[in-house]
C-alpha positions, 0 to 999 in steps of 0.5 A, spaced: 500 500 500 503 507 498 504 512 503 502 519 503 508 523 502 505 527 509 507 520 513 513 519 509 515 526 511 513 527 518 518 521 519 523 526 517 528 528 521 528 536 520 534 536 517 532 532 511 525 536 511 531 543 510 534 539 505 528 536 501 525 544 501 532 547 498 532 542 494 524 543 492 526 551 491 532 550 487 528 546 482 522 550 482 527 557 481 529 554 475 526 551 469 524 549 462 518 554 459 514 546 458 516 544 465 513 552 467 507 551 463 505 545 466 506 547 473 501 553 471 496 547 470 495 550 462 496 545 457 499 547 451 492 548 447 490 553 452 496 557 452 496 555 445 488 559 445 490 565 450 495 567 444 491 566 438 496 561 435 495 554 433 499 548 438 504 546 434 507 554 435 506 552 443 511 546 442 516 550 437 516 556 442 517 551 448 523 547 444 527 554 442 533 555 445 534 563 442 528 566 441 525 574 441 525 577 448 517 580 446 516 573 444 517 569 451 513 575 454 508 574 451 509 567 452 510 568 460 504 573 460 500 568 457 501 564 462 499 569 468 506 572 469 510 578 468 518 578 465 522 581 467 530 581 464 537 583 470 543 582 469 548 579 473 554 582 476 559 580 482 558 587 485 550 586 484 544 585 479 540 590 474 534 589 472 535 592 464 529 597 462 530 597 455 524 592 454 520 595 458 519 602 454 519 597 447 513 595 450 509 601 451 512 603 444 510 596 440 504 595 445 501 603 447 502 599 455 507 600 460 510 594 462 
């Protein structure tokens, strides 16, 4: 008979729970656009819809590895988000602006 993960971890010592949950926010910090798209609960039809593009262009966007910066975030606002682009440095991080003011430019929409 399987287990509830909530028994398993309650059996856990509290470092393993500290070591599973950095584990958990290294993997949810960082991820593919099919693996983010997933865990937003959206399939790639209804992204696909919300984007007025047809499922195939979905897959394709999800398998680019270079692609426009106005495409993934239309991509990432599809998905009920909001992109923003930094750089960063060893002395410290800069959220670069240019984007925001393309938008605006491009969409008549502060972004």
């Amino acid at each position: 008979m399987a287990k509830k993960f909530s028994e398993l971890r309650a059996k856990m010592s509290p470092e393993s729970r500290a070591r599973a949950e950095v584990k958990a926010k290294i993997l949810l910090a960082e991820m593919p656009l099919n693996e983010l798209r997933q865990a937003r609960g959206l399939s790639q039809k209804m992204l696909a819809e919300v984007l007025h593009v047809q499922q195939p262009s979905i897959a394709k966007i999800e398998k680019r590895t270079d692609m426009y910066i106005s495409t993934l975030r239309s991509h990432i606002e599809a998905m009920g988000g909001q992109l923003e682009v930094v750089a960063r440095f060893p002395d410290g991080v800069v959220k670069i602006s240019n984007f925001a003011e393309l938008d605006v430019a491009v969409n008549g929409k502060a972004g």
